[in-house]
C-alpha positions in Angstrom: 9.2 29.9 -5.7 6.4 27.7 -7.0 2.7 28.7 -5.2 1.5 26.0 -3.1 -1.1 23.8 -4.8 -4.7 23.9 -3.9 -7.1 21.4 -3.3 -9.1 22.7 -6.8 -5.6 23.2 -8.8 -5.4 19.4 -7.6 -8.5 18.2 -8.1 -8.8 19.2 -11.5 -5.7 17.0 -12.1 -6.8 14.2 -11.3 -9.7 14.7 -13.5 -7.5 15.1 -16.2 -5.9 12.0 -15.3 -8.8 10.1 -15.6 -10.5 9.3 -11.9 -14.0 9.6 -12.1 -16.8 9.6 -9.4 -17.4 6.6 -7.6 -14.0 5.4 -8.9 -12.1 3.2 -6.0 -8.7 4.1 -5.8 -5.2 2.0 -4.2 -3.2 5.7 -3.9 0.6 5.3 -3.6 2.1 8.8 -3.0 4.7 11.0 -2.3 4.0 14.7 -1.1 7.3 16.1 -1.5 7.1 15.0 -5.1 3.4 16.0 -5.6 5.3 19.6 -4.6 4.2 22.3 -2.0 0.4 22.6 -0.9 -1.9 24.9 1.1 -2.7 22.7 3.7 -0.1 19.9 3.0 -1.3 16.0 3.1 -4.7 17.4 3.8 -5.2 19.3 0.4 -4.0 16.1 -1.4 -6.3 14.0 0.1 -9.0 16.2 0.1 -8.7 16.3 -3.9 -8.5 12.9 -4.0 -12.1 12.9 -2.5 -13.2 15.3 -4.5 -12.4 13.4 -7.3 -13.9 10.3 -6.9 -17.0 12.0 -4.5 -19.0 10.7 -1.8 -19.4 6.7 -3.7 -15.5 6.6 -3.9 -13.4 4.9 -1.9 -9.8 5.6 -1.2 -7.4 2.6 0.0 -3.7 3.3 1.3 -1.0 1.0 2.0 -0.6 1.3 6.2 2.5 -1.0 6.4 4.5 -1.6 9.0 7.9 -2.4 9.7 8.5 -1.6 13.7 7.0 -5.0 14.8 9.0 -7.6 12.4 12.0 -10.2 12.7 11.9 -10.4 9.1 12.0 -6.6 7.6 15.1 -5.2 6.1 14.4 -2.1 8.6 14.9 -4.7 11.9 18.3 -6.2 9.8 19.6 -2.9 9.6 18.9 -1.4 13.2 20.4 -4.6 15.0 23.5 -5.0 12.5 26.4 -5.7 15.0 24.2 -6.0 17.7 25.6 -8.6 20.2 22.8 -11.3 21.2 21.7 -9.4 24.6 21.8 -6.4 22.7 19.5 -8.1 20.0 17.2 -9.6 23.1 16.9 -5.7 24.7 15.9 -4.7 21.0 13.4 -7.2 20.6 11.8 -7.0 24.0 11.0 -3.1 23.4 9.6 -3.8 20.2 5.8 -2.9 19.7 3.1 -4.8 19.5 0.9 -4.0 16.2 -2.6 -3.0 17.1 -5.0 -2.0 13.9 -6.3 1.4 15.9 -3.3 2.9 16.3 0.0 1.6 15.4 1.2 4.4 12.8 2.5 2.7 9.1 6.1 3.1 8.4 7.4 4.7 5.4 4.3 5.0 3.4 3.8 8.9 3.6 2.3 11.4 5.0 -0.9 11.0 2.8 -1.6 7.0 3.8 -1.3 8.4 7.4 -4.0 10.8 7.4 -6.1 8.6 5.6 -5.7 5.7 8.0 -6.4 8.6 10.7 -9.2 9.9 9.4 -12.7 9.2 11.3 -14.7 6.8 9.5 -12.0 5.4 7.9 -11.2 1.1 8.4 -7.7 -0.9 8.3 -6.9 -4.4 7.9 -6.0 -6.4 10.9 -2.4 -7.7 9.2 0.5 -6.8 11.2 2.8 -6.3 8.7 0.8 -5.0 5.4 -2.3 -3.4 6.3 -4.5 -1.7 4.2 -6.7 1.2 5.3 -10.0 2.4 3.2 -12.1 5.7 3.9 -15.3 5.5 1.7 -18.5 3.6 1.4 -16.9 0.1 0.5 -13.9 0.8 3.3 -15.7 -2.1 6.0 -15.7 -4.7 3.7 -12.3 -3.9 1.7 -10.6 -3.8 5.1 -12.7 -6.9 6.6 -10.8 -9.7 5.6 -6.8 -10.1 5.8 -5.8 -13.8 6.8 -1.9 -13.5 8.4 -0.6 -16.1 5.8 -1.8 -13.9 2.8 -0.3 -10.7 3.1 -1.0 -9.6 -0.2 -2.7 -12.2 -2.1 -6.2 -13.6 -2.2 -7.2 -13.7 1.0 -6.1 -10.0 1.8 -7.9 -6.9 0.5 -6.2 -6.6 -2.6 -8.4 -9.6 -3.9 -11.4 -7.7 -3.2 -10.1 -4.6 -5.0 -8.9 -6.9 -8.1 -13.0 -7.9 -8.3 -14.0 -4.7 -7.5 -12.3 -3.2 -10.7 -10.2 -1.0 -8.4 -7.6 1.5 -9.7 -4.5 2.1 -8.8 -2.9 5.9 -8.9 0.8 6.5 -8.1 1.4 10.0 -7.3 5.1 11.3 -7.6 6.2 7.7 -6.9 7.4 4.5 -9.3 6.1 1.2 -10.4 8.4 0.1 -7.3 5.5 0.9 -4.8 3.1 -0.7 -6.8 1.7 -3.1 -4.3 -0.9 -4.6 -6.3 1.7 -6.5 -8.1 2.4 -8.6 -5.2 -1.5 -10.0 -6.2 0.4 -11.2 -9.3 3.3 -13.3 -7.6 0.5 -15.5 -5.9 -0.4 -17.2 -8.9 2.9 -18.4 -10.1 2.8 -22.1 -10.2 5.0 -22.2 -7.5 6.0 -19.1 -5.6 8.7 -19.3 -3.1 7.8 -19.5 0.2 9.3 -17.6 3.1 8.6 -17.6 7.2 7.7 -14.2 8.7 7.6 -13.2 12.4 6.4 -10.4 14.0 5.0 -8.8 17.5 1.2 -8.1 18.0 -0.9 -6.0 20.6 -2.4 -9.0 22.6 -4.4 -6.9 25.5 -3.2 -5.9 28.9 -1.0 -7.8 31.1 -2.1 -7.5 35.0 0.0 -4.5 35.8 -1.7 -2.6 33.2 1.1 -2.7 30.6 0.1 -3.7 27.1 0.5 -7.5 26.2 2.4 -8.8 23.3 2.6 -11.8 21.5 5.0 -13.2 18.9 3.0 -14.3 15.5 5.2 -16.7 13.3 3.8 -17.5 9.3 5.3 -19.2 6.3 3.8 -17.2 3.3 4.8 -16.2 -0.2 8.0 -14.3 -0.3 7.6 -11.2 -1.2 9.9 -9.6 -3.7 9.6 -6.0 -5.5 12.9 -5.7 -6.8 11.9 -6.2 -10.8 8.4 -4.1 -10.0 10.7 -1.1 -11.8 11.0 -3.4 -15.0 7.6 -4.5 -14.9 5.9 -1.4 -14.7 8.6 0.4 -17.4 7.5 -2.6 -19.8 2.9 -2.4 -19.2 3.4 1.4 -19.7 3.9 0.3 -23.4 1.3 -2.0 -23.1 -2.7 -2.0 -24.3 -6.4 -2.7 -23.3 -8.9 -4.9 -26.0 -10.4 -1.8 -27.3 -6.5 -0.7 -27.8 -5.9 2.1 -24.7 -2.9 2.5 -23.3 -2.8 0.3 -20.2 -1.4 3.2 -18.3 -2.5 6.7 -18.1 0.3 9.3 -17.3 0.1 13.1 -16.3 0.7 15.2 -14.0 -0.3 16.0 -10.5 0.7 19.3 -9.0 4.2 19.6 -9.7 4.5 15.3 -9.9 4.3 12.5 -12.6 1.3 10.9 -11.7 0.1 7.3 -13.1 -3.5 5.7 -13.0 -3.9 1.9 -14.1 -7.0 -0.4 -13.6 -5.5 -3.0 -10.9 -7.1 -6.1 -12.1 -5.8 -5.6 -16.0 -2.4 -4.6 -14.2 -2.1 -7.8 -12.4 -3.0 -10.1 -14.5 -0.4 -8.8 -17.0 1.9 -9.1 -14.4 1.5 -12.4 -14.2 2.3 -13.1 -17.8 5.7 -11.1 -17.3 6.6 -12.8 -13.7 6.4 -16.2 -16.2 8.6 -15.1 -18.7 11.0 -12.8 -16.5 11.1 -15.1 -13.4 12.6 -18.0 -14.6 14.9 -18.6 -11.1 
């Protein structure tokens, strides 16, 4: 059986890998993947701080799925359902509120950073971002609802901060920061979102909820696999690998500078996205 991982065994990993102090960090993870550790989700990010010290910042996708009309999780649960069914469903739905809606399928690690005291989150009901570090307030402070990852969200802000991105035990599929990338297609298409938000308290006390509706850029990660398979072969100017690649306790780990990553993906979405 393989000894759990400490927080030095995985700090000095992430050395290796390249993060530096001060470094600002989008972290994509998987813990089951990184393998077992002494205090779980805790030791990881505890190395990540470690890592990147007190003028780092570590950012974490703090998505959510619960509140929306339009996600394939809300397709799949009322499947079948007959229209008062579908009416019930929605009615119980929660409302998203920045302070303490939980994400939804982003890991075990993005929760405990979006938990952690100190730490910020974008106010976007469907693809918050949450920061812990120095630069967290004003990563976090501007997400408009028709940009949910494009250039009025926090990605923007990381793409000009020379942000890094690290994928821990996961794939180029969960690289978010490619979603910057599909914004500046010469036309993108378009999709309409809807989705429930905290809205206060009604007068018996119960929380209030309203119903947010937005046309935006549709979203699509389905070729992210591709793309990321393709800039791992890619270079810098001064002729580095685009890419860095090691391990991370027991999991492939990758670390690649966000703003060269998206703007390469921008020249593969033009020749690979010709529909």
């Amino acid at each position: 059986m393989t000894a759990a991982y400490s927080r030095g065994r995985l700090t000095d990993d992430l050395r290796s890998l390249g993060l530096r102090p001060g470094d600002i960090i989008l972290v994509h993870s998987s813990l089951r993947r990184i393998g077992p550790t002494e205090r779980g989700a805790a030791t990881v990010v505890e190395a990540l701080r470690a890592a990147v010290g007190p003028e780092g910042t570590i950012v974490v996708p703090t998505f959510t799925a619960a509140n929306s009309l339009s996600s394939p999780i809300y397709h799949e649960r009322t499947r079948g359902m007959t229209a008062q069914e579908i009416d019930a469903f929605q009615e119980a739905m929660p409302g998203f509120d920045p302070a303490i809606t939980p994400s939804t399928g982003m890991g075990a690690v993005a929760e405990l950073v979006r938990t952690t005291p100190g730490a910020r989150r974008s106010a976007h009901p469907q693809t918050s971002l949450a920061a812990w570090g120095p630069r967290a307030e004003a990563i976090t402070r501007r997400h408009l609802l028709n940009c949910p990852l494009g250039k009025d969200s926090p990605l923007q802000l990381l793409y000009e901060l020379k942000a890094r991105v690290l994928l821990l035990g996961v794939g180029f599929e969960s690289c978010t920061a490619f979603h910057l990338g599909e914004y500046s297609s010469p036309a993108p298409p378009m999709g309409v979102y809807e989705c429930v938000v905290a809205d206060g308290r009604q007068a018996d006390g119960q929380p209030g909820r309203q119903w947010r509706s937005f046309e935006a850029v549709a979203l699509d990660d389905r070729d992210f696999g591709r793309l990321g398979g393709w800039l791992e072969h890619q270079r810098t100017d001064t002729g580095q690998r685009v890419v860095r690649r090691g391990r991370v306790g027991g999991g492939i780990a990758r670390l690649l500078p966000l703003a060269d990553s998206v703007d390469l993906a921008v020249e593969w979405f033009k020749e690979h996205r010709t529909g």
